[in-house]
N, C-alpha and C positions, 0 to 999 in steps of 0.2 A: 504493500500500500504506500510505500515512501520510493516515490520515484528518482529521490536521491540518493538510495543503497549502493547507485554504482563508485558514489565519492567520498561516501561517509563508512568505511570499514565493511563493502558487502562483498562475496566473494562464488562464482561456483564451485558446488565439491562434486566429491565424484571419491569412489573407491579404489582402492591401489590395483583392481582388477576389474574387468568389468562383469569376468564370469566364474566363479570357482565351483569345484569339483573337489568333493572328498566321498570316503566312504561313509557307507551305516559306521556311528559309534565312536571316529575321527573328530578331535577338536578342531574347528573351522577356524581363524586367525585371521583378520583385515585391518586395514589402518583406513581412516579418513581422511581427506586431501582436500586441498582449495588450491586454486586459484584468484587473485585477486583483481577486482576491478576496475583496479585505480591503475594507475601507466606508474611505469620506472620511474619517469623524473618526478613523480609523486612520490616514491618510496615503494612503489608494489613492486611485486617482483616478476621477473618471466617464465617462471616453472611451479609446478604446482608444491605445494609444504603442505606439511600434517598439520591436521589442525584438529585438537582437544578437542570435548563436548558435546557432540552434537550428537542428537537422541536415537537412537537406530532402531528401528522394529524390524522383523520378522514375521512375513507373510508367506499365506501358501501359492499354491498354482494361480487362483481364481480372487487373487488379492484378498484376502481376508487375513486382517489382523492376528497372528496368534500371540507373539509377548514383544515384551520390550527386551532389548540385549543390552544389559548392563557393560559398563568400561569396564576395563582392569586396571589395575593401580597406579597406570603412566597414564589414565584418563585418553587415550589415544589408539589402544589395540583392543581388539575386543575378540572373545569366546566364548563359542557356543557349541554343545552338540547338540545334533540333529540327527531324525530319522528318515530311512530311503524315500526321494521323491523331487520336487521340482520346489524351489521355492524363492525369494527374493527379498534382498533387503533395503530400505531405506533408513536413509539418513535425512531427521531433518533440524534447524538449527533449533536448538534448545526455546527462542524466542518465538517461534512459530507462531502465529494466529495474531502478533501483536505489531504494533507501526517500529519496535524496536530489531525487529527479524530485518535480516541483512545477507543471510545465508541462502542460497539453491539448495534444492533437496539433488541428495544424491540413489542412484539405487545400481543395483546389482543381481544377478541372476546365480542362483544356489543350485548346483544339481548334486543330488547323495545316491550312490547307485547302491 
């Protein structure tokens, strides 16, 4: 809703893969990433950096909500297991729904054979 996210701290993310693959019972492992909106001679950067925070769920095939995927202690990597099947995750910025979100959602495609 703040058409100025692109100058004020907003950034796209996106997952350090866009598709992972583990087996049934394998701890799954990602990091979250940004890109920033602001140009170099602003201070943003030109490559994507991790970036803390940001709230991840875990949905099935047919997009339905199943939980939220808690951080792990560097607030930045996150694990789950999971069982066989199709599923997806997003990321969205902790501030969601509100004129302070400045964050892209990110998502990702889960397959567990």
């Amino acid at each position: 809703s703040d058409w100025n996210f692109w100058s004020d701290g907003g950034a796209f993310t996106c997952f350090d893969k866009d598709e992972y693959t583990v087996k049934a019972g394998e701890t799954l492992t990602f990091n979250t990433r940004k890109y920033e909106t602001k140009s170099v001679a602003d201070g943003g950067s030109e490559s994507f950096q991790s970036i803390a925070g940001m709230t991840v769920y875990l949905y099935d095939d047919q997009w339905t909500q199943l939980t939220e995927i808690p951080a792990d202690e560097s607030g930045d990597a996150f694990q789950y297991v999971v069982k066989p099947g199709t599923y997806y995750l997003l990321a969205v910025d902790p501030k969601a729904g509100s004129d302070a979100a400045r964050l892209a959602p990110a998502t990702a495609r889960l397959r567990v054979s």
